[in-house]
Wavefront OBJ file of the C-alpha trace (Angstrom):
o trace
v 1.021 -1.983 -0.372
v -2.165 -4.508 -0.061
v -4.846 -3.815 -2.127
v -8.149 -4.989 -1.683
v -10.238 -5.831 -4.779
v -13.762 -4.666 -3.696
v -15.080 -6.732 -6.682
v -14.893 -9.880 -3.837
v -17.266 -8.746 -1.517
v -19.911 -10.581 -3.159
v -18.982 -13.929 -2.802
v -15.587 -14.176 -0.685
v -16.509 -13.602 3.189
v -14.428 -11.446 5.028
v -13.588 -10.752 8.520
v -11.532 -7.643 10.206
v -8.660 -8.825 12.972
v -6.280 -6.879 15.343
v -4.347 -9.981 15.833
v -3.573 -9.551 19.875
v -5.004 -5.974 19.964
v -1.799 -4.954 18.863
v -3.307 -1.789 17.445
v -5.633 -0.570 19.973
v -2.596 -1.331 22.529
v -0.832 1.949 20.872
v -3.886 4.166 20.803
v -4.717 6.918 23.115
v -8.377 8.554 23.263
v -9.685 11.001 24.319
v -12.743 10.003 26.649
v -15.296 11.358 27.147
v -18.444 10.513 30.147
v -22.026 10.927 28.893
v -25.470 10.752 30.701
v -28.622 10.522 28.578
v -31.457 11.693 30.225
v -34.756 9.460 30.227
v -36.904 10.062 27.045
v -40.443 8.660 27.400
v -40.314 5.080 27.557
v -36.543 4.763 27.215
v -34.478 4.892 30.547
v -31.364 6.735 31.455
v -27.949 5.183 30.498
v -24.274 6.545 30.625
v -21.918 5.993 28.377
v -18.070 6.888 27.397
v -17.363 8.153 24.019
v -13.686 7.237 23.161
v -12.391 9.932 20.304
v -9.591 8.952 18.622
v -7.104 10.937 16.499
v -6.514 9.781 12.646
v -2.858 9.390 13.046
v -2.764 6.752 16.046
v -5.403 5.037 14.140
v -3.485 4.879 10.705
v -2.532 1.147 9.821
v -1.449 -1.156 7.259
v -3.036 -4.444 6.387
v -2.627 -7.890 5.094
v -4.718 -10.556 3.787
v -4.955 -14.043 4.750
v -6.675 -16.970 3.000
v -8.454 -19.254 5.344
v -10.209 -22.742 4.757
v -13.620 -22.873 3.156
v -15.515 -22.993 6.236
v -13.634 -19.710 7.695
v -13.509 -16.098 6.409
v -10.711 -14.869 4.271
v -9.408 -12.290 7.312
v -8.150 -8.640 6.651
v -5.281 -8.516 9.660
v -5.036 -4.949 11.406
v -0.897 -4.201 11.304
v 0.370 -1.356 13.338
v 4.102 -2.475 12.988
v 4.844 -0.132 10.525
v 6.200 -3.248 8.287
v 3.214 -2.784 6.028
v 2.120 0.509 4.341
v -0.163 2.316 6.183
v -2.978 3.522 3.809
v -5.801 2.650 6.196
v -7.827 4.017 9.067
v -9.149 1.176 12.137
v -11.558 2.054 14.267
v -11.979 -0.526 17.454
v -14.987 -1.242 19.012
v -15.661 -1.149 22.577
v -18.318 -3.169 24.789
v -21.044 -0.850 25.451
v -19.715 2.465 24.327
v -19.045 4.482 20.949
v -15.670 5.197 19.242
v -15.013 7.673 16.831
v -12.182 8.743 14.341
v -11.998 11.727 11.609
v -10.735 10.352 8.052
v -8.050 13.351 8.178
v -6.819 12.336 3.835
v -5.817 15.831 4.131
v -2.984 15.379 6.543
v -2.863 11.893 5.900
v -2.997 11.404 1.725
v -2.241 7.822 1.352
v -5.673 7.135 3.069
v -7.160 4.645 1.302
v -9.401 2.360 3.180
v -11.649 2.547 6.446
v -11.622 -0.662 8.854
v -14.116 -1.266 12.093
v -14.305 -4.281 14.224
v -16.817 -6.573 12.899
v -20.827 -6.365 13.896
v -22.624 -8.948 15.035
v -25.202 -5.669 17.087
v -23.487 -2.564 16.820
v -23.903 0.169 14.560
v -21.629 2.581 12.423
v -22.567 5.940 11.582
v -20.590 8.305 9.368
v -20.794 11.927 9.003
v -19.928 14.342 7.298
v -18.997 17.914 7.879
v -20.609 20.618 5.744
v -17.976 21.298 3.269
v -15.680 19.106 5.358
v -14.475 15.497 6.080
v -16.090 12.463 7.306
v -15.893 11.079 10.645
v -16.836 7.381 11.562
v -18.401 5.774 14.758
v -18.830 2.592 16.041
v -21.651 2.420 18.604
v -22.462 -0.402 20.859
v -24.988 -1.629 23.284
v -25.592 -4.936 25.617
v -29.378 -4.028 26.541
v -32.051 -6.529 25.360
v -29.163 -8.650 23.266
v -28.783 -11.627 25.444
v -28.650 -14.880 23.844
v -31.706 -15.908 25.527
v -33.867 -12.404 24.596
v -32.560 -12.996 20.759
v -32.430 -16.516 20.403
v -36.071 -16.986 19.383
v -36.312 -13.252 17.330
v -35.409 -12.629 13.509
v -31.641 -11.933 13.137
v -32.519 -8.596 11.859
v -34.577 -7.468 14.942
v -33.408 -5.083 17.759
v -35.148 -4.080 20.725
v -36.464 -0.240 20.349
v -34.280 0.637 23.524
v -31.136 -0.744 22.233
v -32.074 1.561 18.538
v -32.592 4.269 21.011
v -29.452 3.902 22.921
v -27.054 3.918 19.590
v -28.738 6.555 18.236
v -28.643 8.875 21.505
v -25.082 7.533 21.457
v -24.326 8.539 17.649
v -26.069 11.979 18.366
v -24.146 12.940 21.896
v -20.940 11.582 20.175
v -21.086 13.847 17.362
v -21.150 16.501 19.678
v -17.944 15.791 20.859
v -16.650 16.239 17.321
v -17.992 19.364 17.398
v -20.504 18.326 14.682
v -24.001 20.674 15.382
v -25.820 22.155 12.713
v -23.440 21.120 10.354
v -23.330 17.517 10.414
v -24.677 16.027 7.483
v -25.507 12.047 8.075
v -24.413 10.347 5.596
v -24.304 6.469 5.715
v -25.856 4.401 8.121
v -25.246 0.795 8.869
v -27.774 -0.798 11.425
v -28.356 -4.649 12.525
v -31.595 -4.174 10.394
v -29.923 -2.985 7.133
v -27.080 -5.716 6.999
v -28.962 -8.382 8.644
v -32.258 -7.895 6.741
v -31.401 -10.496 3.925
v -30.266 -13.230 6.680
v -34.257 -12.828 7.468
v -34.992 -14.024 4.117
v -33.390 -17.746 4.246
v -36.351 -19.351 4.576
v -35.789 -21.894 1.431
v -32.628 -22.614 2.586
v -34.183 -23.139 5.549
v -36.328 -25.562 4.490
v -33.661 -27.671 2.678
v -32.463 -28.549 6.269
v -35.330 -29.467 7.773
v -36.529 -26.408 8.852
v -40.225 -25.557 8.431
v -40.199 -22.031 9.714
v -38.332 -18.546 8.915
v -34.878 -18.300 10.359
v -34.210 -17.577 13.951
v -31.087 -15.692 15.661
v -30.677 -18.876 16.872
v -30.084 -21.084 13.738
v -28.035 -18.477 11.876
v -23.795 -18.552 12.500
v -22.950 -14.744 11.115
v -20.782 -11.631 11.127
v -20.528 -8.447 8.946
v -17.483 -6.806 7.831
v -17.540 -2.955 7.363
v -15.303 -1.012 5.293
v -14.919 1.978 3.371
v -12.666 2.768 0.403
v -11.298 6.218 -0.720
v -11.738 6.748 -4.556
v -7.976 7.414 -6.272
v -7.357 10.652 -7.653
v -7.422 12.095 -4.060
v -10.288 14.146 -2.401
v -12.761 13.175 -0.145
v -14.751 10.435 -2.455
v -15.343 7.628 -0.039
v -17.721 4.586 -0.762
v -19.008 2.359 2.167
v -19.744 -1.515 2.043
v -21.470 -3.618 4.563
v -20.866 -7.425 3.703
v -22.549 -10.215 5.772
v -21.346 -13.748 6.118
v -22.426 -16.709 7.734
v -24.278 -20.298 7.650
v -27.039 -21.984 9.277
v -26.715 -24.634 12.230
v -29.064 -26.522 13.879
v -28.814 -30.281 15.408
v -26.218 -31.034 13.263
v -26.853 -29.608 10.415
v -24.913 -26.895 8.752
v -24.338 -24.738 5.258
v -21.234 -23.972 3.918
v -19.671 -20.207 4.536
v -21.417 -17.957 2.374
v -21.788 -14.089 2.181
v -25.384 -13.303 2.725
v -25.468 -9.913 1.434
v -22.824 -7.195 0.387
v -23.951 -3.792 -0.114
v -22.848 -0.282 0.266
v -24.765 2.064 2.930
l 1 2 3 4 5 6 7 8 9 10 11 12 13 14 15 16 17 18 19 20 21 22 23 24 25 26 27 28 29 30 31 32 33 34 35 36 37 38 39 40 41 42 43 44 45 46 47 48 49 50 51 52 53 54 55 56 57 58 59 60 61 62 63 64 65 66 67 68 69 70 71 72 73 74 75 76 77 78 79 80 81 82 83 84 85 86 87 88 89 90 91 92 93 94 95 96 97 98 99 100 101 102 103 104 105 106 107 108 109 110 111 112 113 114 115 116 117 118 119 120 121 122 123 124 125 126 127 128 129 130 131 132 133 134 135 136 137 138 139 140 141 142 143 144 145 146 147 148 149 150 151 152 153 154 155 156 157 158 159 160 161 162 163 164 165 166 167 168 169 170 171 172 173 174 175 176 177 178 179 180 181 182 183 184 185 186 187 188 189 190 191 192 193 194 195 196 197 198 199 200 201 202 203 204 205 206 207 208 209 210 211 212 213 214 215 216 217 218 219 220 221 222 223 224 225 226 227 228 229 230 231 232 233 234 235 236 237 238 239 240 241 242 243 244 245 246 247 248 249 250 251 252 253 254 255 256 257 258 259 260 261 262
């Protein structure tokens, strides 16, 4: 069984692969069609919510040690050939996933997986009394390359905030989450991109004059949770960003930007 010493985070950058999609091939949501109304300012949108069940989204891992330049990466394996003591939520372009940590059915539950984030957001809730239940939201509006290019890396345009929250919200719905949903952890490109925003000195020591654009910055963030041992439903949840600088020629090495839990 892989273990994964959390004690890394800090300074060993990691990145979360399905190698071939192998494990969203074998899963089978339920979806669900959603129009949010206009509010104010913000248009309409529709959306699909894609609810998955624990079980089909129960893996085991590996890890893989890469060059210097390249994350360490934490490969996804549905095969069965590995133990499966961890939960994978996919991403999708433009909608929001879900999954329930079920360690009640499922006991050797021991980590959390989501594709990385380079935009989206992930949400977890909890259930009054109950379990948690993760989402991965995701939008495309006002994230162009040529919108973001020239903006902080920790910036998003108010429409896209109100789009994955309106997402998160409608989504918990479907888990029939209402007056007892308890937010619990919340992990937004403002939270683990706010210390890539900070780089200025290291900005400087390449030639750069001027805080850190979208532009100049090479990054990703890993997400995972971990399940304390002893069983129950004691789940921490870290946020770890990664990445180097790059412009006309001139680059860092890989380093981990900020690790944190949310």
């Amino acid at each position: 069984m892989t273990v994964l010493n959390i004690d890394t985070l800090g300074n060993t950058p990691y990145q979360v692969i399905d190698p071939q999609n192998q494990a969203k091939q074998g899963m089978n949501p339920t979806v669900y069609n959603h129009t949010v109304n206009r509010r104010g300012k913000y248009a309409a949108f529709d959306f699909e919510h894609h609810r998955y069940k624990c079980r089909e989204c129960l893996v085991g891992f590996t890890i893989q040690q890469q060059q210097a330049y390249l994350p360490t990466k934490i490969l996804i394996d549905a095969s069965g050939a590995t133990t499966r003591n961890a939960v994978y939520l996919p991403y999708l372009d433009h909608f929001a996933t879900s999954v329930r940590l079920s360690t009640n059915r499922h006991p050797a539950i021991r980590y959390f997986f989501t594709d990385n984030l380079s935009g989206c957001a992930v949400y977890v809730d909890k259930r009054t009394g109950g379990r948690f239940f993760a989402y991965h939201v995701n939008t495309h509006v006002h994230s162009s390359k040529e919108e973001t290019k020239r903006k902080a890396p920790s910036r998003q345009h108010a429409e896209a905030t109100h789009q994955l929250q309106s997402m998160h919200s409608v989504s918990a719905r479907d888990q029939r989450l209402y007056q007892n949903r308890q937010n619990q952890h919340v992990c937004t490109k403002d939270i683990y991109l706010g210390a890539a925003d900070g780089l200025k000195k290291k900005g400087k020591k390449l030639g750069l004059n001027r805080r850190i654009l979208k532009k100049d910055l090479l990054a990703g963030t890993c997400v995972l949770g971990v399940r304390a041992t002893g069983g129950g439903d004691n789940w921490t949840f870290y946020y770890q960003t990664w990445g180097r600088l790059d412009r006309k020629g001139a680059s860092t090495d890989l380093i981990v930007i900020d690790s944190a839990t949310f």
